[in-house]
C-alpha positions in Angstrom: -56.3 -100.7 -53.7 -54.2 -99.1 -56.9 -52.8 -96.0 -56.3 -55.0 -94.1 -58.7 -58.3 -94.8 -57.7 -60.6 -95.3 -54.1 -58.3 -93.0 -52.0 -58.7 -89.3 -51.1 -57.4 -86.5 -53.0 -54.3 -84.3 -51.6 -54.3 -81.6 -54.2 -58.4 -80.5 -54.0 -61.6 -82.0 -53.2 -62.3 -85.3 -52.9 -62.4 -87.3 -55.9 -61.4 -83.8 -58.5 -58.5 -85.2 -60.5 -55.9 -82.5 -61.0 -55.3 -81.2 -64.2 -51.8 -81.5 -65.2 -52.6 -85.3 -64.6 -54.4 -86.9 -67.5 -54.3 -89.7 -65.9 -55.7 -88.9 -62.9 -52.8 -90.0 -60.6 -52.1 -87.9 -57.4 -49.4 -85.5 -56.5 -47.6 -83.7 -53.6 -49.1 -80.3 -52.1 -47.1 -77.1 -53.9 -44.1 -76.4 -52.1 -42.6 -72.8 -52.1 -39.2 -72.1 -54.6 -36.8 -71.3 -51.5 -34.0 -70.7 -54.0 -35.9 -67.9 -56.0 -37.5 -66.7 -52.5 -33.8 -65.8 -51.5 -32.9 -64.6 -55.0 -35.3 -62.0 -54.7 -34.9 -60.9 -51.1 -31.5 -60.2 -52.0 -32.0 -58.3 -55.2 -34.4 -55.8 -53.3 -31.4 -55.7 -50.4 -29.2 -54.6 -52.8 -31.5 -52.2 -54.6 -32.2 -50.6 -51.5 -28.6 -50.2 -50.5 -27.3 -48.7 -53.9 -30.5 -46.3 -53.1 -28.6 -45.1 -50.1 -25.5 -44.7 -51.3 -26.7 -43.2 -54.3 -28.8 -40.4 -51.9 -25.9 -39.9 -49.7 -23.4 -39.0 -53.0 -26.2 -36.6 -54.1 -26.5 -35.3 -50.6 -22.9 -34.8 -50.2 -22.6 -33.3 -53.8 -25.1 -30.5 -53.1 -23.4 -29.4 -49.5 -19.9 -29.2 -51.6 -21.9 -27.4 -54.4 -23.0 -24.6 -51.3 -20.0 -24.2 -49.4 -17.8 -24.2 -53.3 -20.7 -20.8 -53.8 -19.8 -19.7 -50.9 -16.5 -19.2 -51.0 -16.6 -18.3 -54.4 -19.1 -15.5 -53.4 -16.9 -14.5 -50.1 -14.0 -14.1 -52.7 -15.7 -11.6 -55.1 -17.3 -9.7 -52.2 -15.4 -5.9 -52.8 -17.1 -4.7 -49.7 -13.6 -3.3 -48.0 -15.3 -3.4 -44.7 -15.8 -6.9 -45.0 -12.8 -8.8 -44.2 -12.4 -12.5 -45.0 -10.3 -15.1 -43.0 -7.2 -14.8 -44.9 -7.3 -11.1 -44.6 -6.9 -11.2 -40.8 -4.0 -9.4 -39.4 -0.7 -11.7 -38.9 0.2 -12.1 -35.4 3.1 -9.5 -36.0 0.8 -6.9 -37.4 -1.7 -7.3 -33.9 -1.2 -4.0 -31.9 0.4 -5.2 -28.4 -1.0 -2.4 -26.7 -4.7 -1.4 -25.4 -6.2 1.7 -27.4 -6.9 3.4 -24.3 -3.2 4.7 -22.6 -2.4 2.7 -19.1 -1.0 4.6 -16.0 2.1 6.4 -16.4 4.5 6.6 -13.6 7.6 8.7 -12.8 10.8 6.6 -13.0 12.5 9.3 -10.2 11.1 8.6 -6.8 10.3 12.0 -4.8 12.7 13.9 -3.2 12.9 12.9 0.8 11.0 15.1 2.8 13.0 17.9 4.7 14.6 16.8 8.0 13.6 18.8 10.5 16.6 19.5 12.5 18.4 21.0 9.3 16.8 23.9 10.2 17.4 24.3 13.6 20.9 24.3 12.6 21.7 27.1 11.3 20.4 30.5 11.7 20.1 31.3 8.0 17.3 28.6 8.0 15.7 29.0 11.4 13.5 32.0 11.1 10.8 31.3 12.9 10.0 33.8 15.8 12.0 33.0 18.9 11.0 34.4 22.3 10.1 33.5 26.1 6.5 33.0 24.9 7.2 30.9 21.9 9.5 28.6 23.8 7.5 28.9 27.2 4.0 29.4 26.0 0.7 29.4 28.6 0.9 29.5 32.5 0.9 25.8 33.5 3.5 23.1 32.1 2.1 19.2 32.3 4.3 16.3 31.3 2.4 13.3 32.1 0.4 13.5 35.4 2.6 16.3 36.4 1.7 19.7 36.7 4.2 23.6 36.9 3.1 26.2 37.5 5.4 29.0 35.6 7.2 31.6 37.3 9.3 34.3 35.8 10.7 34.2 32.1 13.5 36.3 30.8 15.4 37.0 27.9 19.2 38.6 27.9 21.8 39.2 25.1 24.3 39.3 27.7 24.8 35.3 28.2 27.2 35.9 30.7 24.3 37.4 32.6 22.2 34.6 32.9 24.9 31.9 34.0 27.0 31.4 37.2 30.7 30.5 37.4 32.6 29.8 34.4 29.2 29.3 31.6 29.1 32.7 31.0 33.1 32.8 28.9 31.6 29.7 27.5 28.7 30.8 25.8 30.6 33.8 25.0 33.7 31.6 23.8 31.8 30.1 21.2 29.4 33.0 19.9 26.5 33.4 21.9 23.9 35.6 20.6 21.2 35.4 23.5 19.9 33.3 26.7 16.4 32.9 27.1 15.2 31.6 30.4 11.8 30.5 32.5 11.3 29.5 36.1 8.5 26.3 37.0 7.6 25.1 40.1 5.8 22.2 42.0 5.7 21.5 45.8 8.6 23.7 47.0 10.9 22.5 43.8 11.7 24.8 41.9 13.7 25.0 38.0 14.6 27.5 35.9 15.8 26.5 32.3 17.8 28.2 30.2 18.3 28.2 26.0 21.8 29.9 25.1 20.9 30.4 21.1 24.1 30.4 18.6 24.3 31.1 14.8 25.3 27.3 14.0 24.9 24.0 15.8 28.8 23.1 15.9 29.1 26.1 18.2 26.0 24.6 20.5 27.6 21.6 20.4 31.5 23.1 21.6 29.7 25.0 24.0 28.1 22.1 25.7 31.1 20.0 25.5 33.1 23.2 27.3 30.5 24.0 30.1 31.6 24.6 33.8 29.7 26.5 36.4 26.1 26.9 35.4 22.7 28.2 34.6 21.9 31.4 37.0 18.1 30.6 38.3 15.7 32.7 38.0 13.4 33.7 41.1 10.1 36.1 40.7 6.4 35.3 40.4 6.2 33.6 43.2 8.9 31.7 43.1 11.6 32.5 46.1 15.5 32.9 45.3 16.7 29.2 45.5 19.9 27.3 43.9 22.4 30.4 44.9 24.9 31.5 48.3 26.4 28.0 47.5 23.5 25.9 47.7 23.9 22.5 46.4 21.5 21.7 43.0 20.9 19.8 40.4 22.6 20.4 37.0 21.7 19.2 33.3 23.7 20.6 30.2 22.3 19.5 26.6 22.3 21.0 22.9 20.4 20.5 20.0 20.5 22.5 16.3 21.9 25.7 17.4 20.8 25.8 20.9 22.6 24.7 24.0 20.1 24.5 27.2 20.8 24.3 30.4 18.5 23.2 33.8 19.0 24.0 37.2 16.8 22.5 40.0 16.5 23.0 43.7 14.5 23.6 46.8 13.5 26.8 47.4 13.8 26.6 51.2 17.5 26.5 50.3 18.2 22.6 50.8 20.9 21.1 49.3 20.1 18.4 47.1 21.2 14.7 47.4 20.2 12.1 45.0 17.2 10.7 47.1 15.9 13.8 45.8 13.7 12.1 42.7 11.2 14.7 42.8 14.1 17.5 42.3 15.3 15.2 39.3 11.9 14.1 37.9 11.4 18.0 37.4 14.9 18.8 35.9 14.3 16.1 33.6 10.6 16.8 32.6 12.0 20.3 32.0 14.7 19.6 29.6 12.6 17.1 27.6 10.2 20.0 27.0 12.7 21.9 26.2 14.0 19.7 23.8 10.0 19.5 22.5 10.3 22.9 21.9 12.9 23.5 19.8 12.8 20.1 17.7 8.8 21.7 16.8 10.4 24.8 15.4 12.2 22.5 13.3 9.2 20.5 12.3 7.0 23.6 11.7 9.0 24.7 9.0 10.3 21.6 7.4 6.1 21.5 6.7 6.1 24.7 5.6 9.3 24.0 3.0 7.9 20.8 1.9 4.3 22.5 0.9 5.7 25.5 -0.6 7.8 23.4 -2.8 
């Protein structure tokens, strides 16, 4: 069999002679041009890609072009309200302090309030009223779950008067203006006490540091003579400001007292505390009264 005749075609139907072939001999099926396949591919790659970049320039271009008008606009604005960055206060030039005004406070701290017992010291400052009922107020006297019943009161210029003994050239020694006295009572005890009142507290104070003898009690209102003809009793002597007081506590059947005796004590004592009450309130009262009228 020759090559150009008998056999099937591979280019088109069978027995069709291809044209380029004048001859009639047969060739190969077309094959693709891979080389100008891949020449193309990357000519539209590259198009594409200059397309991007090309869009991105413009892109970029036309932002710059805004913000450049922007500023530019920002610059020429002559609106003085409208205040541009560069035109913002320096930190030097910030105020440092709020517009509305803090708390002020006084650099000199308050004068201490008045004590108390500077004016039961002296009599120029102690002018409260001073009397048996101001001392001694009401008829009953209860310090804790005790309870006296108050007898007679009384109120002398003559200190010697009211003391026994060697008291009286005491108080008088040192300037006594007046003795004030009261009598209280509880189950057959009875105790008068007495408040010798001088114009300054250093002559209270010699006065108690110089007493002999003692307070003369006081009987009346119920309350029988007791603590005199030598009877023994129980003695306190105290100052405080310008007063000197004095306690003097017995039995009123006229025992002597020993010191078994609490309840004779426990009523000296609860007597002299309220004493001391007493007179530290006048001081009080009109420390108040200073410290509110100033």
């Amino acid at each position: 069999m020759s090559f150009g005749q008998g056999g099937p075609s591979w280019g088109g139907p069978e027995g069709q002679q291809s044209p380029q072939d004048p001859y009639g001999t047969q060739t190969a099926p077309d094959t693709p041009d891979w080389a100008a396949l891949a020449d193309a591919s990357a000519a539209r790659a590259r198009k594409k890609r200059w397309t991007y970049i090309g869009g991105g320039v413009l892109a970029t271009a036309i932002v710059g072009a805004i913000v450049a008008t922007a500023v530019v606009t920002t610059n020429n604005n002559t609106d003085p309200n409208n205040t541009t960055a560069t035109e913002l206060p320096t930190p030097e030039t910030l105020p440092n302090e709020s517009v509305q005004p803090g708390p002020s406070f006084s650099s000199q701290a308050p004068p201490p309030p008045p004590n108390p017992r500077d004016f039961i010291s002296s009599a120029q400052k102690d002018k409260l009223p001073l009397s048996a009922d101001t001392l001694f107020p009401g008829k009953k006297l209860k310090m804790g779950d005790r309870a006296y019943t108050k007898g007679a009161t009384n109120r002398t210029t003559s200190c010697s008067a009211a003391t026994q003994g060697a008291l009286g050239s005491v108080l008088a020694g040192n300037g006594c203006d007046q003795v004030i006295r009261a009598t209280y009572s509880k189950g057959g005890v009875a105790v008068t006490v007495g408040v010798a009142v001088f114009d300054t507290a250093a002559q209270a104070e010699r006065a108690k540091e110089q007493a002999s003898g003692g307070l003369a009690s006081l009987p009346g209102a119920g309350v029988p003579t007791f603590c005199r003809a030598g009877a023994i009793c129980r003695k306190t002597t105290n100052a405080y400001g310008r007063y000197a007081y004095f306690t003097v506590a017995g039995f009123t059947t006229g025992k002597n007292v020993t010191v078994s005796d609490k309840d004779v004590y426990t009523t000296g004592d609860d007597l002299a505390e309220f004493t001391f009450r007493q007179i530290h309130q006048r001081g009080k009262t009109q420390a108040s009264a200073a410290t509110t009228a100033g």
